[in-house]
N, C-alpha and C positions, 0 to 999 in steps of 0.2 A: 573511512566511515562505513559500516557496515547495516544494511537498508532490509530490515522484516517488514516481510508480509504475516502480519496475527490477523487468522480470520478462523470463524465460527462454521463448522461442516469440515467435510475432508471432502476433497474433488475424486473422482472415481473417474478412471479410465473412460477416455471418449474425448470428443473436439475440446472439451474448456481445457484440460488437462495435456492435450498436445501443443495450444497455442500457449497456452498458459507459460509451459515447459519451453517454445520456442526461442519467445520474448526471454523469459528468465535467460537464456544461453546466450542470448545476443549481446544484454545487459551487461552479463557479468564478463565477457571480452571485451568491450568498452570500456566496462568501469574499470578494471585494474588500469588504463592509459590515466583515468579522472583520479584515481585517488578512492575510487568506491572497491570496498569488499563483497564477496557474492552475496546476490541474495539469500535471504534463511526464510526460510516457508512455515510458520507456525501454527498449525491447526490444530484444532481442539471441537470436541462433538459432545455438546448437552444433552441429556436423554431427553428432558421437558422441548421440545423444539420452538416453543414460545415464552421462555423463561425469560426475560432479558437479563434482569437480577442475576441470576444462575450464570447465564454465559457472561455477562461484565466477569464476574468472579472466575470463572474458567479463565477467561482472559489474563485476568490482572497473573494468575497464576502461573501465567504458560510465558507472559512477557519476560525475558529480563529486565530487574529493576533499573537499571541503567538505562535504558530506552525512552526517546522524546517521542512520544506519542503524537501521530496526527492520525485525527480518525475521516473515515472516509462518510459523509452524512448527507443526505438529501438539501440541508439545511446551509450547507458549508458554503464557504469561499467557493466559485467558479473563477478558474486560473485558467488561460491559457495554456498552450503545451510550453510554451517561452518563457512566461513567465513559473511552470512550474517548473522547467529545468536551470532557471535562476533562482526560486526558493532553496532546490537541490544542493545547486554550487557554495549560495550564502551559510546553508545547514553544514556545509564540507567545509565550508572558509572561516568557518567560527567556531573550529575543531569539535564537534558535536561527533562521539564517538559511532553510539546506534539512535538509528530512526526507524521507529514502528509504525508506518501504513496500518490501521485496523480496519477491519471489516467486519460488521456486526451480523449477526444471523438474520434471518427474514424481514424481523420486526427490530432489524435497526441495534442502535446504542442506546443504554441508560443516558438520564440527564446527568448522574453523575460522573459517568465514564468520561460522557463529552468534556464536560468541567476540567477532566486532567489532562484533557488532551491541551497541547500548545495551537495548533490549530484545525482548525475543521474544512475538511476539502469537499465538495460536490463535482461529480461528472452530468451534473446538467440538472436539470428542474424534473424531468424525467428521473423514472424509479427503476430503477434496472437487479436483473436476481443478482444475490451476494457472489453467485458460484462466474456468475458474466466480471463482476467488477474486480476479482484478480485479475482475470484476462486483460481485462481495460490498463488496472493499474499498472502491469507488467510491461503494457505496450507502451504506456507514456513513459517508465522508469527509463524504456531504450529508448524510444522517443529524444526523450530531455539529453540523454547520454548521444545520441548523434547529432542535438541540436550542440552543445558544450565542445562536441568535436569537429566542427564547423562542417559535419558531416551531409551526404546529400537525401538521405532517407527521412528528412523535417523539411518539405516546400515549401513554406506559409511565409 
């Protein structure tokens, strides 16, 4: 299964962009043991930077159609790291080719976007910048992948 990150801006050199890039390496040595293909990074930059309309569209454009959509939303499911790395597994175990993590710009996702996504995730009630929640998402992707590998870097 092959796991995109689609998100709105492009990272520009500096700390998000080095951790960002860490995680993603750890990830993808892991996951070819899981059965996961490397991550693919999909960004796309709206001129409007409050457009949501605009960047959905950006989106939907830069996705492959083939991709189960789960978007990343204030509003979402709060998972576990456990249990996100047994959504992981189940999304791998029910041959689900690509899975597209999105991240919306500033001002979030359309209610439509949301609507196609299969599920809606939250990293907590708290609102954290788009440009922090790759880095987040990257950590849990290796996260989930050392927890599946009954690895020692998940202590919980």
């Amino acid at each position: 299964m092959r796991i995109h990150i689609c998100a709105i801006g492009r990272m520009r050199s500096g700390p998000n962009l080095y951790l960002y890039e860490d995680y993603q390496k750890r990830f993808n040595q892991n996951g070819k043991l899981l059965g996961f293909k490397e991550i693919n990074l999909i960004e796309t930059e709206a001129k409007n930077k409050s457009d949501k309309v605009a960047e959905a569209k950006m989106l939907n454009n830069a996705i492959p159609k083939s991709v189960t959509l789960i978007g990343l939303d204030e509003f979402g499911e709060q998972l576990t790291s456990i249990e996100f790395a047994s959504f992981l597994k189940n999304m791998r175990d029910q041959n689900e080719s690509d899975l597209g993590f999105v991240i919306g710009g500033a001002d979030g996702l359309t209610l439509e976007f949301k609507k196609s996504c299969r599920k809606l995730i939250s990293f907590g009630q708290m609102v954290w910048p788009h440009m922090l929640a790759r880095v987040m998402l990257s950590e849990q992707l290796y996260r989930a992948s050392t927890i599946l590998l009954n690895g020692p870097y998940h202590r919980g």
